[in-house]
VMD Tcl script that draws the C-alpha trace (Angstrom):
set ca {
  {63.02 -33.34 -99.18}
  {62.73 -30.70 -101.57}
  {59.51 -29.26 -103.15}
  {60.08 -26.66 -106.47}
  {57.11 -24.21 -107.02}
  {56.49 -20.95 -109.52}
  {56.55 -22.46 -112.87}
  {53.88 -21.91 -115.55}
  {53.07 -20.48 -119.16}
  {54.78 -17.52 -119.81}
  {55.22 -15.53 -123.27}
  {58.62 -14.82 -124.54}
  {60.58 -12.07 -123.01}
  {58.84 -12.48 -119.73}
  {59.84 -13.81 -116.02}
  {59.30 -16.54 -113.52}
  {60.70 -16.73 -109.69}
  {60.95 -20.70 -108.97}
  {61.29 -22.00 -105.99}
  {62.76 -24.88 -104.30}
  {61.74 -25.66 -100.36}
  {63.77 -27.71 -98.25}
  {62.44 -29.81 -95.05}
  {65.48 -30.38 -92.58}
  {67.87 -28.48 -90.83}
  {70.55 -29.15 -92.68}
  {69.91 -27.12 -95.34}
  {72.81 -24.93 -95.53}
  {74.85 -27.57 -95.69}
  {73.83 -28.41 -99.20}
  {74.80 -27.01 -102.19}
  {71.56 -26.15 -104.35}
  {71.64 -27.03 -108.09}
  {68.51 -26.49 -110.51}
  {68.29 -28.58 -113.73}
  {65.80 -29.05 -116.63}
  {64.71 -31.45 -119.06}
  {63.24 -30.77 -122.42}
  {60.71 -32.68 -124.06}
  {63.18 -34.74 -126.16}
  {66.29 -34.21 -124.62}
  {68.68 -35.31 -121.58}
  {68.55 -33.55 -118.35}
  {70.81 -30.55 -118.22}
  {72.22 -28.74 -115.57}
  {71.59 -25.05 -115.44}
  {72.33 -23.25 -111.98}
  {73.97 -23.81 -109.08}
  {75.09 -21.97 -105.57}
  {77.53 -23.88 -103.40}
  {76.70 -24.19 -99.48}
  {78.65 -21.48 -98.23}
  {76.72 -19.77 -101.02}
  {80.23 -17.87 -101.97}
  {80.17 -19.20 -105.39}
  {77.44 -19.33 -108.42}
  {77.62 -21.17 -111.29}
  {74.57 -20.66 -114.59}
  {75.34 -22.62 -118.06}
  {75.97 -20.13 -121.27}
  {72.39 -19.88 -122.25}
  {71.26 -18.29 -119.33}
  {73.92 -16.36 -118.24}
  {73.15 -12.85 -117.80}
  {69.02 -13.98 -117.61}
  {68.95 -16.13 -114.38}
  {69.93 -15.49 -111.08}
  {69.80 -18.43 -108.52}
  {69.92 -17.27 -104.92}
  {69.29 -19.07 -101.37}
  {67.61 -17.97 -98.18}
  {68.78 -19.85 -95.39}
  {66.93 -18.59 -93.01}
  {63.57 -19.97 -94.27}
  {65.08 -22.92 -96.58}
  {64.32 -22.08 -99.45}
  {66.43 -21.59 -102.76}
  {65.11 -19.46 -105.40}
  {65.97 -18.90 -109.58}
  {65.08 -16.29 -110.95}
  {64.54 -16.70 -114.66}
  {64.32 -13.44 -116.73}
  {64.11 -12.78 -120.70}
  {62.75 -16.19 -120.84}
  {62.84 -17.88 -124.45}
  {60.70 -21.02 -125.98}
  {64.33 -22.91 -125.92}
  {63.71 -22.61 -122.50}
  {60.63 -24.47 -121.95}
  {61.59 -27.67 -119.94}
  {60.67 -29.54 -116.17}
  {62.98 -27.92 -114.02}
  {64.31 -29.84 -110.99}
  {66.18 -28.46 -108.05}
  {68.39 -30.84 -106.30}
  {70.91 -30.97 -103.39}
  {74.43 -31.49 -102.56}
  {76.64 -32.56 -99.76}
  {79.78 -32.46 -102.06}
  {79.46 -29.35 -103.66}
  {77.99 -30.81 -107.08}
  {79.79 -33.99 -107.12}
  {77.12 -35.99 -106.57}
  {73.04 -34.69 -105.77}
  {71.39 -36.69 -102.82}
  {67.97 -34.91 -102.71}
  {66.05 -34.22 -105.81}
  {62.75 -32.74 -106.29}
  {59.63 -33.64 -108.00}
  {59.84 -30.58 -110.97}
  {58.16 -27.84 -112.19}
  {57.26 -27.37 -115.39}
  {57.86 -23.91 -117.53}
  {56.28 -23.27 -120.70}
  {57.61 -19.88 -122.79}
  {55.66 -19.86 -125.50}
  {56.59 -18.16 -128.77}
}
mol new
graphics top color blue
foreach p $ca { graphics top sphere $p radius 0.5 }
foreach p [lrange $ca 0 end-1] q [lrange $ca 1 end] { graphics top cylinder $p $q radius 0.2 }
display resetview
């Protein structure tokens, strides 16, 4: 199970530290991904950290802005959203792998960020 937390209203050019706790010891077998929805659109993916958290992956638009890290040791996978913009206000979901991104067992219920202008 995985529970996201941290989102909120934030102006433009601010910051927000999401978080995404895992139940289970299996954690760091899972690859983490976080994803977002806009009001409007599809669900896009935006971050991910593979299990053997070697490799990070962030789509253009936040490249540069978020950082998505894991600690193991207490579960819990964090992104770290910086220079936020209005484009991205959205539900963000984090979500787990067992196939490195191929396919995402465990979702969570989202957090919502608002940026406003």
């Amino acid at each position: 199970q995985l529970v996201e937390s941290g989102g909120g209203l934030v102006q433009a050019g601010g910051s927000l530290r999401l978080s995404c706790a895992a139940s289970g010891s299996t954690f760091e077998k899972y690859a983490i991904g976080w994803f977002r929805q806009a009001p409007g659109k599809e669900r896009e993916g935006v971050s991910c950290i593979t299990s053997n958290d070697v490799n990070t992956y962030y789509i253009d638009s936040v490249k540069g802005r978020f950082t998505i890290s894991r600690d193991t040791t207490n579960h819990i996978s964090y992104l770290q959203m910086n220079s936020l913009e209005p484009e991205d206000t959205a539900i963000y979901y984090c979500a787990g792998s067992q196939s490195d991104g191929r396919r995402w067992e465990l979702w969570g219920q989202g957090t919502l960020v608002t940026v406003s202008s």
